[in-house]
C-alpha positions, 0 to 999 in steps of 0.5 A, a space after each residue: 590676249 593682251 590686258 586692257 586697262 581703261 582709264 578716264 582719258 584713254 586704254 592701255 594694252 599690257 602684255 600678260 607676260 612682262 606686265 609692260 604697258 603700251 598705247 598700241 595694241 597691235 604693238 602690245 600683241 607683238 609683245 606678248 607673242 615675242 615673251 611666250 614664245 622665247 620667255 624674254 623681252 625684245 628690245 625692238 619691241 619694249 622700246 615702245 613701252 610707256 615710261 612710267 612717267 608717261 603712264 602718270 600722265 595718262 591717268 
């Protein structure tokens, strides 16, 4: 199951395995699936993670 960080403008989902943050769920879900099963990342799939910049702007 993914994390859910709440914040005052919105939620993230993060993947429990690589810790990257994403704004979709269901994204963040395929994420976690993708690193347990094959202990990596998928670049398809951790090109839609929230730069840091970005995650500085949502909090």
């Amino acid at each position: 199951m993914v994390n859910i960080i709440k914040n005052k403008s919105c939620e993230l989902y993060q993947c429990a395995e690589c810790k990257l943050k994403y704004e979709s769920r269901k994204i963040a879900e395929k994420c976690q699936a993708w690193c347990s099963a094959h202990k990596s990342c998928n670049i398809a799939i951790i090109k839609h993670a929230l730069s840091e910049e970005h995650k500085k702007q949502l909090v």
